[in-house]
C-alpha positions in Angstrom: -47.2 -8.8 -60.0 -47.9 -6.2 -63.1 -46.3 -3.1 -62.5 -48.7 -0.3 -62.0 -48.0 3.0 -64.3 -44.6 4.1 -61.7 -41.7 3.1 -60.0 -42.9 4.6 -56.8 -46.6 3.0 -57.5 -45.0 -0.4 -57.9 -42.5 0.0 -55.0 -45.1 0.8 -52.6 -47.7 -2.2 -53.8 -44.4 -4.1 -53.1 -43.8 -3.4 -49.8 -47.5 -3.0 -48.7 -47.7 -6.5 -49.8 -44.7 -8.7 -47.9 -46.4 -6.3 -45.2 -49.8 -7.4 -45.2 -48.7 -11.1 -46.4 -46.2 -11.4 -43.5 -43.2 -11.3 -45.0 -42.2 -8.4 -43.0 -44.1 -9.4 -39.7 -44.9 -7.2 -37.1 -41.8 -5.5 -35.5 -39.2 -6.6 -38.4 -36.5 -4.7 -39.1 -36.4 -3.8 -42.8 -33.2 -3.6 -44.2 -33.5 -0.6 -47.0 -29.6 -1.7 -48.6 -30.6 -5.5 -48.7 -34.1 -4.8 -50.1 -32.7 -2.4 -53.0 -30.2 -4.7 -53.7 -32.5 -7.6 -53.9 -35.4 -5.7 -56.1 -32.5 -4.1 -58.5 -32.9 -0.6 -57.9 -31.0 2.2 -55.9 -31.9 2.6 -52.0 -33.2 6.2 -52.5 -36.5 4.9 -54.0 -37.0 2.0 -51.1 -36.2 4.9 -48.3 -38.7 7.3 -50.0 -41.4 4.3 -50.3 -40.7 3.5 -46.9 -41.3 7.2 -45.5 -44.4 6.8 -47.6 -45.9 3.9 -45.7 -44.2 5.4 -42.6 -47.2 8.3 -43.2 -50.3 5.0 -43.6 -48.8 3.7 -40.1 -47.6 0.8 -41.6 -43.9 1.2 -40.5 -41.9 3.4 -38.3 -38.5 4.7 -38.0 -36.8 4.6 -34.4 -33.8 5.8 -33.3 -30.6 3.6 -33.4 -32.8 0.7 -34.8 -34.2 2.0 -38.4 -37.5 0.9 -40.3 -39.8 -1.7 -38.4 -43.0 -3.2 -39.5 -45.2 -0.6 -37.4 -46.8 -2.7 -33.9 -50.0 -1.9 -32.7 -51.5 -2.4 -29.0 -55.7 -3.2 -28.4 -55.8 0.6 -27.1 -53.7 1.9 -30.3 -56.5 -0.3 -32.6 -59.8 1.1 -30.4 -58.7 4.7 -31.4 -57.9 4.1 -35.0 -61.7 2.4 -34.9 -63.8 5.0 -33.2 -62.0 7.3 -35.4 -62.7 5.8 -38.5 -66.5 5.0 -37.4 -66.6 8.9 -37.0 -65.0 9.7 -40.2 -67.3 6.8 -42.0 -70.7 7.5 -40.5 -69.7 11.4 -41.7 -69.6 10.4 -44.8 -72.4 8.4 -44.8 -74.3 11.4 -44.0 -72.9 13.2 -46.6 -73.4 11.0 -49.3 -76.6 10.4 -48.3 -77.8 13.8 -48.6 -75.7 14.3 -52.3 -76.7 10.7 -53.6 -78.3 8.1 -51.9 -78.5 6.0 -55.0 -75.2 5.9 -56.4 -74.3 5.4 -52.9 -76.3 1.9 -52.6 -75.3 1.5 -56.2 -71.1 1.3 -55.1 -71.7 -0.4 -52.3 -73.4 -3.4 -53.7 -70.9 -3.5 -56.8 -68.5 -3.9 -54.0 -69.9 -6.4 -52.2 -70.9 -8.5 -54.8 -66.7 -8.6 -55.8 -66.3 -9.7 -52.0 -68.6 -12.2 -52.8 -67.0 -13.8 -55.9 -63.4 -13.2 -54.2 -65.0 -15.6 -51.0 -65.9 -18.2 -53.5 -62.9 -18.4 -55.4 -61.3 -18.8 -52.0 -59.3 -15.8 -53.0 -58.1 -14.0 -49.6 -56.2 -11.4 -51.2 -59.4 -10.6 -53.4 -61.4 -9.9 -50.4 -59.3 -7.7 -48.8 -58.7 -5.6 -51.6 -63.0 -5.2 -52.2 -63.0 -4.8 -48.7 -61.0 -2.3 -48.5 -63.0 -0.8 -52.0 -66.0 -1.1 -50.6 -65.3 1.6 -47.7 -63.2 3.4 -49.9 -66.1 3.5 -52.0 -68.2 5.1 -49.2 -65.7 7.7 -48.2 -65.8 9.1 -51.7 -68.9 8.9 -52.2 -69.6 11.8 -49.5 -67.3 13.8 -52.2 -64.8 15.1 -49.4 -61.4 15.6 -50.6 -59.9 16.1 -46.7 -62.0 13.7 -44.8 -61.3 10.8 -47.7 -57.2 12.0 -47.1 -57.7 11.0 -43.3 -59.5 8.6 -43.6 -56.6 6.7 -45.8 -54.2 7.9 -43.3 -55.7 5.9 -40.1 -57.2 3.1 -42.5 -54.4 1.1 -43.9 -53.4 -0.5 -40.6 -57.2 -1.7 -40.2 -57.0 -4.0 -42.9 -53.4 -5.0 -42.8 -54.4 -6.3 -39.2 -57.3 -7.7 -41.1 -55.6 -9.4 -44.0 -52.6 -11.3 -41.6 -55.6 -13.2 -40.2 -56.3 -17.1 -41.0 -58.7 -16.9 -43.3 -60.9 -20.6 -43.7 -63.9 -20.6 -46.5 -66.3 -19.9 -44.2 -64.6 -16.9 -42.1 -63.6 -15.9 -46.3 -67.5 -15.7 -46.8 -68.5 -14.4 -43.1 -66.0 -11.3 -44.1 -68.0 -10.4 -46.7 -71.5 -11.2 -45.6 -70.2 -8.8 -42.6 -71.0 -6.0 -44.9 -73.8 -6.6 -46.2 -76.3 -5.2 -42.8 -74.9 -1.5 -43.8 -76.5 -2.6 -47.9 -79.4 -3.6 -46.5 -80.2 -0.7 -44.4 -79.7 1.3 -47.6 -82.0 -1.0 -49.4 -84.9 -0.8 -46.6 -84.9 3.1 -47.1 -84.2 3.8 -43.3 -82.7 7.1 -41.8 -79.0 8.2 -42.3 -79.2 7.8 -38.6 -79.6 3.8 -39.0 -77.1 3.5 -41.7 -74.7 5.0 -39.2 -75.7 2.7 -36.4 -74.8 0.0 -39.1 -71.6 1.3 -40.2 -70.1 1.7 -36.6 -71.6 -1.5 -35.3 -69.6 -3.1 -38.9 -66.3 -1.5 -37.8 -66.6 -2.0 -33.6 -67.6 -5.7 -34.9 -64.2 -6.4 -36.6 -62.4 -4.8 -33.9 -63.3 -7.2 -31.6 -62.8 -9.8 -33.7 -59.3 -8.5 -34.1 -58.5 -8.3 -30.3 -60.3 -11.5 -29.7 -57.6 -13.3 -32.0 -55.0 -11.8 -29.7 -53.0 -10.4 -32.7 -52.4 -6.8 -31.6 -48.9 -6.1 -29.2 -49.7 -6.6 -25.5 -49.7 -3.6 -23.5 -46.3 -2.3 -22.0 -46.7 -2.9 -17.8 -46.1 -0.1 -15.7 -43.0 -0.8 -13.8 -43.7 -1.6 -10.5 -42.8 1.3 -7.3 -39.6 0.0 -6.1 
């Protein structure tokens, strides 16, 4: 893996990594003296990295049991949704109104990298223009705040995403998924359509989430005794 231009840069692509690939699996315990130890560096850096992911929801820090690879239930994964349909279809109206063009423009760019990715059978490569292409969208509306939120409740989305079996076909589905929202931009049809196609995108792999029963079963109400 080439280091990118930090320490702290690096560290985090680390981590977010063995996350997404598994290697810390949902509700791990990571170790912060073994995994200092075992990259070469002090344990300062991996605790600070840590309380960095901690922020993207993709770990937590409980009492008496340290860092754990963050679990989430269906209910947890339908609010981080709806939210970021509402954050993305803002967007979307924003950029709309500033530039509908370069809008399409980074979109398609986007798409046509998921595209190659799917062919190449390259999993990792899809994610990461997946993830590009609706990072793409959010700053295209050119709001500093909304794109900072929208990272916040994001990363969880696609790491829930990325842990999923990925065959050619569901490698090419995932990226032809996208391309409804493109083609509603294409056909020159209201910012109120292209919204309808961005939530419909994100509801859409939701369920497709929850249908693959990956998310943490609900806790049970104890029953009255």
């Amino acid at each position: 893996m080439e280091r990118p231009p930090s320490t702290a840069q690096w560290l985090d692509q680390v981590l977010r990594t063995r996350i997404v690939q598994g290697v810390f699996p949902m509700g791990a315990r990571i170790n912060e003296a073994n995994l200092a130890q075992e990259l070469g560096i002090s344990r300062g850096p991996v605790r600070e990295a840590l309380r960095r992911l901690e922020t993207e929801g993709l770990v937590e820090y409980l009492p008496n049991r340290g860092c754990l690879v963050r679990s989430y239930t269906a209910d947890s994964l339908r609010e981080i949704a709806t939210l970021r349909s509402v954050l993305e279809q803002y967007a979307v109206q924003l950029a709309f109104t500033l530039d509908a063009k370069a809008l399409f423009a980074a979109l398609d760019q986007r798409l046509a990298e998921m595209r190659a990715a799917a062919l190449r059978l390259d999993r990792e490569g899809v994610i990461r223009a997946d993830l590009a292409f609706h990072q793409s969208l959010v700053a295209s509306a050119g709001h500093a705040l909304l794109a900072k939120h929208w990272a916040m409740i994001s990363q969880p989305v696609f790491y829930f995403i990325s842990i999923q079996p990925r065959t050619t076909r569901e490698l090419a589905d995932l990226a032809e998924t996208h391309a409804p929202i493109l083609e509603t931009l294409r056909s020159g049809q209201s910012v109120h359509a292209i919204e309808a196609a961005v939530d419909k995108h994100i509801m859409d792999a939701l369920d497709l989430v929850l249908c693959r029963g990956i998310a943490k079963p609900e806790a049970t109400p104890p029953e009255d005794s």
